[in-house]
PyMOL Python script that loads the backbone (N, CA, C, O; Angstrom):
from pymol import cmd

cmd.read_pdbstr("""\
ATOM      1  N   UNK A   1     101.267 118.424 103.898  1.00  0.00           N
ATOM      2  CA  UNK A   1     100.481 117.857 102.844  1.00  0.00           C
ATOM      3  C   UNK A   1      98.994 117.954 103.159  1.00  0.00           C
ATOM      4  O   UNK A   1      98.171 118.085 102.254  1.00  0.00           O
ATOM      5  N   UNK A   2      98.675 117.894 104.355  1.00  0.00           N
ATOM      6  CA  UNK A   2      97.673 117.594 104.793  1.00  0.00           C
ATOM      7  C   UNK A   2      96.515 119.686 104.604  1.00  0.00           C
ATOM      8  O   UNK A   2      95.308 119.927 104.607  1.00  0.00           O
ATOM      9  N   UNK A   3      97.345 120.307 104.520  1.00  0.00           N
ATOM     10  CA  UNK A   3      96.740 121.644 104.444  1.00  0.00           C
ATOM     11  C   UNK A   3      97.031 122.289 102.832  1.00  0.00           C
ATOM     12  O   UNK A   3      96.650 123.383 102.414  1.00  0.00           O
ATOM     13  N   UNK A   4      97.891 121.158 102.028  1.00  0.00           N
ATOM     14  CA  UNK A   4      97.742 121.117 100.709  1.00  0.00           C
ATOM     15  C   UNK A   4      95.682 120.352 100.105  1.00  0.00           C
ATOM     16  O   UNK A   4      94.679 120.679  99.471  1.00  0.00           O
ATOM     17  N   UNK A   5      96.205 119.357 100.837  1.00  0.00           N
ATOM     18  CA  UNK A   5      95.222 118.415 100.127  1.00  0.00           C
ATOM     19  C   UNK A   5      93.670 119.109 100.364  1.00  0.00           C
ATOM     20  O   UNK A   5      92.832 119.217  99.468  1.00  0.00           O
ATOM     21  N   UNK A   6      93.487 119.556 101.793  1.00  0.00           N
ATOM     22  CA  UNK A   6      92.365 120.576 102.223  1.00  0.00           C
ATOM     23  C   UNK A   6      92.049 121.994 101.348  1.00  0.00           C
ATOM     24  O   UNK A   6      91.008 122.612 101.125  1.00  0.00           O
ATOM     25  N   UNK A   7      93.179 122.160 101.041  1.00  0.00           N
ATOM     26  CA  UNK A   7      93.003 123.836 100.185  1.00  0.00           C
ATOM     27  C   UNK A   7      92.648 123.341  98.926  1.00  0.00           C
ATOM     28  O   UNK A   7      92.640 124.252  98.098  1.00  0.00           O
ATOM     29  N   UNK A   8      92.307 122.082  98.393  1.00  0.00           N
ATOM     30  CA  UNK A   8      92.400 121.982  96.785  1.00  0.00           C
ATOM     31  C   UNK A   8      90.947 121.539  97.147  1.00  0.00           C
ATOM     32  O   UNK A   8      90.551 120.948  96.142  1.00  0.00           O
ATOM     33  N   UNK A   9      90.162 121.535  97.893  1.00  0.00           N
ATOM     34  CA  UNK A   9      88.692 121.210  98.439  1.00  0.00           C
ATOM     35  C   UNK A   9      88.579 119.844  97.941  1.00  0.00           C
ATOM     36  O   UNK A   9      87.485 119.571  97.447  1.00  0.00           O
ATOM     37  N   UNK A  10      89.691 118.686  97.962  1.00  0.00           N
ATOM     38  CA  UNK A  10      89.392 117.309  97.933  1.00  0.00           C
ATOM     39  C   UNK A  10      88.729 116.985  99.095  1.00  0.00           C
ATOM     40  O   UNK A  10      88.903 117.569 100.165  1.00  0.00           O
ATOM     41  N   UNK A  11      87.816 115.875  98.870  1.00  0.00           N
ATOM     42  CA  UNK A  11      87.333 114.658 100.634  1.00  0.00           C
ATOM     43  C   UNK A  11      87.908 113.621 100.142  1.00  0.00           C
ATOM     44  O   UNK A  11      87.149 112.652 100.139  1.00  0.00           O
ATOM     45  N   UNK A  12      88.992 113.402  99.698  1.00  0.00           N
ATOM     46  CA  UNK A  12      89.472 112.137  99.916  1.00  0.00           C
ATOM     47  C   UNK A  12      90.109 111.689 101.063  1.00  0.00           C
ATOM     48  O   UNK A  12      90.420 110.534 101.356  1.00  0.00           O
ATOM     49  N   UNK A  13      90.285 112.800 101.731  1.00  0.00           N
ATOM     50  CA  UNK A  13      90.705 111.951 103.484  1.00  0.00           C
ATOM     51  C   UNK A  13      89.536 111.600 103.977  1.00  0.00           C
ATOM     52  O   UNK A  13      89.546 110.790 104.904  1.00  0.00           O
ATOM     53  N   UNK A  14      87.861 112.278 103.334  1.00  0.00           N
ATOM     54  CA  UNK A  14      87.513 111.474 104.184  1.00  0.00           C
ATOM     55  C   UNK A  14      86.926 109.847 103.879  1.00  0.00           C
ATOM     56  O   UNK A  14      85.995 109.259 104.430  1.00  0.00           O
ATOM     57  N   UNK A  15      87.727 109.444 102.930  1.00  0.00           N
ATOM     58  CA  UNK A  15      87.743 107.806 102.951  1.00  0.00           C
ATOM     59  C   UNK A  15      88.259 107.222 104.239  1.00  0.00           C
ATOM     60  O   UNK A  15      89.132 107.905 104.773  1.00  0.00           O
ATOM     61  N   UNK A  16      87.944 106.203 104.808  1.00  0.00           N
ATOM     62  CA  UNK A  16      88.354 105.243 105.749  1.00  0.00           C
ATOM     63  C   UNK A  16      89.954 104.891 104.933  1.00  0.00           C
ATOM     64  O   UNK A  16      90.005 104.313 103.847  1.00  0.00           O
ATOM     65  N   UNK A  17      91.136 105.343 105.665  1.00  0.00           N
ATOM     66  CA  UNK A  17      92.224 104.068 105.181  1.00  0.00           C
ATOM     67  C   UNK A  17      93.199 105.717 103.972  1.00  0.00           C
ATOM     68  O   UNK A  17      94.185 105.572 103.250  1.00  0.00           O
ATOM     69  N   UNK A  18      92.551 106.793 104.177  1.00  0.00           N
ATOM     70  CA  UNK A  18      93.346 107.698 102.735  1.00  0.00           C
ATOM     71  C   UNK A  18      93.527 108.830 103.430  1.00  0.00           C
ATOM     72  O   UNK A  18      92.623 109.665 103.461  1.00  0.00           O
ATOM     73  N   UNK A  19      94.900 109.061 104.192  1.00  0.00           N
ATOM     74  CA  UNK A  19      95.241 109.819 105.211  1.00  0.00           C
ATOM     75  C   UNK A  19      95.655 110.892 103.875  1.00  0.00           C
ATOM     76  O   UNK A  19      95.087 110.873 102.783  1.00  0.00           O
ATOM     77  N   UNK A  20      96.957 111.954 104.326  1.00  0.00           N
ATOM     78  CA  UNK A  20      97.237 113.290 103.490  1.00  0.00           C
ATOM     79  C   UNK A  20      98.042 112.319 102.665  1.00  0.00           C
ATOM     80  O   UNK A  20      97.551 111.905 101.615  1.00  0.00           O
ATOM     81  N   UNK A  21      99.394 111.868 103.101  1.00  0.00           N
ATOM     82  CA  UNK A  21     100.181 111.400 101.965  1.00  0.00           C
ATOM     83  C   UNK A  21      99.734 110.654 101.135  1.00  0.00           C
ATOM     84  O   UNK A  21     100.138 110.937 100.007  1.00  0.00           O
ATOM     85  N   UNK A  22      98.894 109.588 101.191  1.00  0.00           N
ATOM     86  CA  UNK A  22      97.697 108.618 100.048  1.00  0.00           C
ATOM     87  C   UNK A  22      97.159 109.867  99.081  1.00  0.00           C
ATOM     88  O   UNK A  22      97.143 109.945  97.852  1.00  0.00           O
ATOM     89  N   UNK A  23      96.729 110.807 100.096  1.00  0.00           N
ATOM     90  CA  UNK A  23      95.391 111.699  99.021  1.00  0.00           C
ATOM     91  C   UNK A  23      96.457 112.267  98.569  1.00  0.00           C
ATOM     92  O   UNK A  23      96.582 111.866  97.412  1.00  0.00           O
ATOM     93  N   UNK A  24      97.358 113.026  98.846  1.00  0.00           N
ATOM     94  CA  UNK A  24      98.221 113.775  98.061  1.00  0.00           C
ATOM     95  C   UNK A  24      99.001 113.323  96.673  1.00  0.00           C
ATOM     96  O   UNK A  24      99.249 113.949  95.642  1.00  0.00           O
ATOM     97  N   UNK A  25      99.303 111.855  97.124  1.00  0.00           N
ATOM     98  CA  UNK A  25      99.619 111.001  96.045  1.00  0.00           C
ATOM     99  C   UNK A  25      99.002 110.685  94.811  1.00  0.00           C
ATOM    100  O   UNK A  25      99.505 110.505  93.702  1.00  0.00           O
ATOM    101  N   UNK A  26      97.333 110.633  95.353  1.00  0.00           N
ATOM    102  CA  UNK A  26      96.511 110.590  94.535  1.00  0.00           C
ATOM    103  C   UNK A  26      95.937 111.688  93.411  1.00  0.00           C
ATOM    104  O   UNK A  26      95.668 111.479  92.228  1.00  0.00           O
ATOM    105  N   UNK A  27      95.873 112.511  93.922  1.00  0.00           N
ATOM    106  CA  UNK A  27      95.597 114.303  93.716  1.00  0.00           C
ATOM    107  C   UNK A  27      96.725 114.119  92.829  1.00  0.00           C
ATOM    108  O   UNK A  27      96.232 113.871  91.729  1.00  0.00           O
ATOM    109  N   UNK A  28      98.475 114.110  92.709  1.00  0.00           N
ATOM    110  CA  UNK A  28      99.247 114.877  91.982  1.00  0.00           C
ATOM    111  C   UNK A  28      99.251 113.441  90.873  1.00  0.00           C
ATOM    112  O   UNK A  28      99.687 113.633  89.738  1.00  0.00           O
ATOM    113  N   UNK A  29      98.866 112.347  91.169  1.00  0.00           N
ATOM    114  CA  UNK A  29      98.589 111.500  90.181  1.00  0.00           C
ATOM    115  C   UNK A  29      97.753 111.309  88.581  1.00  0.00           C
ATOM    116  O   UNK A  29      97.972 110.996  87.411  1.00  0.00           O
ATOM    117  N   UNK A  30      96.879 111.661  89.326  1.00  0.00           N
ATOM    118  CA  UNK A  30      95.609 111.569  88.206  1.00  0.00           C
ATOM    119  C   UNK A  30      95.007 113.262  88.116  1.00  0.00           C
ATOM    120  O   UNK A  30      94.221 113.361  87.174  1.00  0.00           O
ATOM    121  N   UNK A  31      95.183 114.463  88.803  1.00  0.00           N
ATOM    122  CA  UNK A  31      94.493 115.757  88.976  1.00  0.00           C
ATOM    123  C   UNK A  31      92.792 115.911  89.621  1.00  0.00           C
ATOM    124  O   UNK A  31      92.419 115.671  90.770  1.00  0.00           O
ATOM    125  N   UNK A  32      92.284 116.205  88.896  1.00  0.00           N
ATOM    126  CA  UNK A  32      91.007 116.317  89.772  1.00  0.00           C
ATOM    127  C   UNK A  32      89.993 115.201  88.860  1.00  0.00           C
ATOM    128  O   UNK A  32      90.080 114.964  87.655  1.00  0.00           O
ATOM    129  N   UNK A  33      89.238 114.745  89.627  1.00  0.00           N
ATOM    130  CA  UNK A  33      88.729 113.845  89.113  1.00  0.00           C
ATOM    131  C   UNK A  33      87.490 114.146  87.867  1.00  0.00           C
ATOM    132  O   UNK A  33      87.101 113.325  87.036  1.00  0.00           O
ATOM    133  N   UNK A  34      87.101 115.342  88.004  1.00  0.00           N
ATOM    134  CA  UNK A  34      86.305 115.277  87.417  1.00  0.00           C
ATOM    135  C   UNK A  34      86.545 116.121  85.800  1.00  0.00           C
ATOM    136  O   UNK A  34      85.833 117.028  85.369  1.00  0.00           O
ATOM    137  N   UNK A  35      87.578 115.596  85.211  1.00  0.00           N
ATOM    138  CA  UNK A  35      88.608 115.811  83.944  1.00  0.00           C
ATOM    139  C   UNK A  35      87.767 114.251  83.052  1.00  0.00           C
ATOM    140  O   UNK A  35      87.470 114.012  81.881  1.00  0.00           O
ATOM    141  N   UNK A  36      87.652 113.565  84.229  1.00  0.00           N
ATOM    142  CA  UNK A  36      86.249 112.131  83.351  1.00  0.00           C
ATOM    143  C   UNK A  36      85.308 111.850  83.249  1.00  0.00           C
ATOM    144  O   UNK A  36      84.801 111.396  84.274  1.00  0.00           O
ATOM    145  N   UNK A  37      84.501 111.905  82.105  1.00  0.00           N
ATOM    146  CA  UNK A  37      83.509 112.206  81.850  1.00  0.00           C
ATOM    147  C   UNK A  37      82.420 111.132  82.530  1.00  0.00           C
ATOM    148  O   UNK A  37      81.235 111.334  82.263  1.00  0.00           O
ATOM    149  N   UNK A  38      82.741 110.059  83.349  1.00  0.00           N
ATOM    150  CA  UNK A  38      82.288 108.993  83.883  1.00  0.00           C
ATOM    151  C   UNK A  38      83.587 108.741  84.860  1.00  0.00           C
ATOM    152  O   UNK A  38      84.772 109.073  84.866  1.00  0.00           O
ATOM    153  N   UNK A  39      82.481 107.777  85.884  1.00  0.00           N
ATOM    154  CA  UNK A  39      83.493 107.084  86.810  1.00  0.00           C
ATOM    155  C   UNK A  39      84.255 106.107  86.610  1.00  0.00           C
ATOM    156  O   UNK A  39      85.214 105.701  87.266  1.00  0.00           O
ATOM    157  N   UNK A  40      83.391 105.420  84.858  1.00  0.00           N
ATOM    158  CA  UNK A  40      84.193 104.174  84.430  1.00  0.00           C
ATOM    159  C   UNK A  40      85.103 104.440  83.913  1.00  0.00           C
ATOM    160  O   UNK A  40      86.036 103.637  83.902  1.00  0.00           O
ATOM    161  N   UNK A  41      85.195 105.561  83.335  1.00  0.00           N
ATOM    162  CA  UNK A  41      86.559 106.177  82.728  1.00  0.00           C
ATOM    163  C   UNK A  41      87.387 106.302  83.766  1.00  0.00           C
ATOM    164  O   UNK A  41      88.301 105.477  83.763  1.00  0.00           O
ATOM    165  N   UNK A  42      87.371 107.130  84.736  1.00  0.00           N
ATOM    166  CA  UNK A  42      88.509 107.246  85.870  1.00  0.00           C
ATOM    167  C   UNK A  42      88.788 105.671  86.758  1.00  0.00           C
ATOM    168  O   UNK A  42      89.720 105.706  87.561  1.00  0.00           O
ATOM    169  N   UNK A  43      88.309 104.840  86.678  1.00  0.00           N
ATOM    170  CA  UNK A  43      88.368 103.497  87.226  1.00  0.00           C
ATOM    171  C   UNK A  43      89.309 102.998  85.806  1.00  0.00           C
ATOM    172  O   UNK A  43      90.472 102.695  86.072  1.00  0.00           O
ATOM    173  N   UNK A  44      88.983 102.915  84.646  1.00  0.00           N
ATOM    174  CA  UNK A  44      89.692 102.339  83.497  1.00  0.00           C
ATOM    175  C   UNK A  44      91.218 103.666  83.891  1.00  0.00           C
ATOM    176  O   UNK A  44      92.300 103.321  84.365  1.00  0.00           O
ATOM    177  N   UNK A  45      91.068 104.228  83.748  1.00  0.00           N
ATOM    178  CA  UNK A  45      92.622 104.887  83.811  1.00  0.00           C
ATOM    179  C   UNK A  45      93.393 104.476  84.941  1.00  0.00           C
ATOM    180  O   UNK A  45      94.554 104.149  84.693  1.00  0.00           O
ATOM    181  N   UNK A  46      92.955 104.411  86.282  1.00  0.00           N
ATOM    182  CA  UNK A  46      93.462 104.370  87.572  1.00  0.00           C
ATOM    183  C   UNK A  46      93.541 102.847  87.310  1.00  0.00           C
ATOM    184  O   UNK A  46      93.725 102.285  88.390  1.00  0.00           O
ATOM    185  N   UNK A  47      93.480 102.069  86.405  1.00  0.00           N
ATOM    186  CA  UNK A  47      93.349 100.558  86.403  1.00  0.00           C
ATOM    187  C   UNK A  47      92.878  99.910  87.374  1.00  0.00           C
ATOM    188  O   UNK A  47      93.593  98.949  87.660  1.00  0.00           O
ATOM    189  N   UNK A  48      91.178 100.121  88.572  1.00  0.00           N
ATOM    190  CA  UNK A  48      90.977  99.844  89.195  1.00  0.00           C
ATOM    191  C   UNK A  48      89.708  98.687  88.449  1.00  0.00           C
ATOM    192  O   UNK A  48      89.238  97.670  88.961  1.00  0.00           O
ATOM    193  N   UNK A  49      89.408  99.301  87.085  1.00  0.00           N
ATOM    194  CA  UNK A  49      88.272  98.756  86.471  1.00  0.00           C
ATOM    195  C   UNK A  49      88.331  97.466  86.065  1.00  0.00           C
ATOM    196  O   UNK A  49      89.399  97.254  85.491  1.00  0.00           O
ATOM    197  N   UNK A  50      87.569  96.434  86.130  1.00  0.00           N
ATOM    198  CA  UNK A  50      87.658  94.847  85.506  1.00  0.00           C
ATOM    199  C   UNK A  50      87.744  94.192  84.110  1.00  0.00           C
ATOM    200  O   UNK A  50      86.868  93.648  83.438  1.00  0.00           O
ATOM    201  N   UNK A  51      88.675  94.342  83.940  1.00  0.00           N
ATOM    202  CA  UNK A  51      89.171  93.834  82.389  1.00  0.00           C
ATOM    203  C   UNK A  51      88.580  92.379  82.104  1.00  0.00           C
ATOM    204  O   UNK A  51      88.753  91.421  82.858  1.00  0.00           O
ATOM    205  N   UNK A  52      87.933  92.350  81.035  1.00  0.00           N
ATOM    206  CA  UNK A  52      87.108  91.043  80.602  1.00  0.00           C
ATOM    207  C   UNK A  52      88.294  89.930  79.810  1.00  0.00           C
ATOM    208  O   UNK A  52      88.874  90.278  78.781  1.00  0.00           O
ATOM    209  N   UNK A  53      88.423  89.195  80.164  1.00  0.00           N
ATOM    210  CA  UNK A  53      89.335  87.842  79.352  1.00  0.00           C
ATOM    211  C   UNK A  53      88.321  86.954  79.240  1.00  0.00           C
ATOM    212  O   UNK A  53      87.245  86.837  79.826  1.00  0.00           O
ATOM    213  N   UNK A  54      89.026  86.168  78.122  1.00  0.00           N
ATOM    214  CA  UNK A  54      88.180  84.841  77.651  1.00  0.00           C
ATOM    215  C   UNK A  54      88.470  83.678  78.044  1.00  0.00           C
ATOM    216  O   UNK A  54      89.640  83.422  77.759  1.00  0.00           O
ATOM    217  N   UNK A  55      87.848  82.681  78.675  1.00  0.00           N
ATOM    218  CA  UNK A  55      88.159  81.616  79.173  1.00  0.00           C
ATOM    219  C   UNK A  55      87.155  80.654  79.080  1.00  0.00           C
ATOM    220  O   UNK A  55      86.102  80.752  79.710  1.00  0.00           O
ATOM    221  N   UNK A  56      87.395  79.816  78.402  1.00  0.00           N
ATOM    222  CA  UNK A  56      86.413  78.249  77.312  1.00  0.00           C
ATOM    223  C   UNK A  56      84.876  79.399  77.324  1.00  0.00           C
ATOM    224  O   UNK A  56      84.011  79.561  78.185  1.00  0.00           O
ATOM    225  N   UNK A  57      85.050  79.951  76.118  1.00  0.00           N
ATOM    226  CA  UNK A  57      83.864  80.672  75.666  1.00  0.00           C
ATOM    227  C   UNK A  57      82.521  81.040  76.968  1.00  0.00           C
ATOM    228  O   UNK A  57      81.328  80.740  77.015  1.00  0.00           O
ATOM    229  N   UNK A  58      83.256  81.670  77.724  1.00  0.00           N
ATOM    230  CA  UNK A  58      82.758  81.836  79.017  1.00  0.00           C
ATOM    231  C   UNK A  58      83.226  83.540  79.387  1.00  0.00           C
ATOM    232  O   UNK A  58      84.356  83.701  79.849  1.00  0.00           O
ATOM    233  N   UNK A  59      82.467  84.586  79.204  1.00  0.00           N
ATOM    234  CA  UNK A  59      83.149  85.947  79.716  1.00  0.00           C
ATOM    235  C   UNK A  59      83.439  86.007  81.843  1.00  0.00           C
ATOM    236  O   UNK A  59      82.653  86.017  82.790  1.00  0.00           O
ATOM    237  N   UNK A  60      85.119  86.032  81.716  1.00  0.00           N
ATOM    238  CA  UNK A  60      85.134  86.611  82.812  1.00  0.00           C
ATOM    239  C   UNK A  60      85.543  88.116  83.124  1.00  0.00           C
ATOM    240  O   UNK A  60      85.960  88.841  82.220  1.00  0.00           O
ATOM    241  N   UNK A  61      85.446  88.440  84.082  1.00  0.00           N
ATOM    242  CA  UNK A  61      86.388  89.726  84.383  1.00  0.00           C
ATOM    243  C   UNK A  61      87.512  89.020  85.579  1.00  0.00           C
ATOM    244  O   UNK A  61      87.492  88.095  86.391  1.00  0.00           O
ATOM    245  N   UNK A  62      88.402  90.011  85.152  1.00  0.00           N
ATOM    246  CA  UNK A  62      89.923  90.126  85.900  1.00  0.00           C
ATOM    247  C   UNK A  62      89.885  90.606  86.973  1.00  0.00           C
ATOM    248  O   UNK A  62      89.036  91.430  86.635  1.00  0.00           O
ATOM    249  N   UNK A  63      90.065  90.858  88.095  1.00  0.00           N
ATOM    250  CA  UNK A  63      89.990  91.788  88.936  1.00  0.00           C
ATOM    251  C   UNK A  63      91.071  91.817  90.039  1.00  0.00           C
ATOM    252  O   UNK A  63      91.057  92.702  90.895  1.00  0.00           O
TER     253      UNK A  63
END
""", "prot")
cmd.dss("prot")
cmd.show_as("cartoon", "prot")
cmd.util.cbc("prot")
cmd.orient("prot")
């Protein structure tokens, strides 16, 4: 996996903590990242992004 994930010219191994099987997971998950036209878009898809709820007329986010 690890000479998969290198040949597709990802650096997501080099995150702290996102060895081959994480990045590989990630890669055949979502494709290449830059298919979004923003990062908030790829954060809203990957559901990493903070969803706003209402609570006594007060905006929070979810997270």
């Amino acid at each position: 996996m690890q000479n998969l994930v290198e040949t597709s010219g990802s650096t997501l191994m080099d995150t702290p903590g996102i060895g081959p099987v994480m990045a590989a997971r990630l890669i055949g998950r979502t494709g290449r990242a830059h298919r979004f036209p923003t990062s908030a878009a790829f954060a809203n898809y990957a559901g990493a992004a903070p969803v706003e709820i209402a609570s006594a007329n007060s905006p929070r986010a979810r997270r």
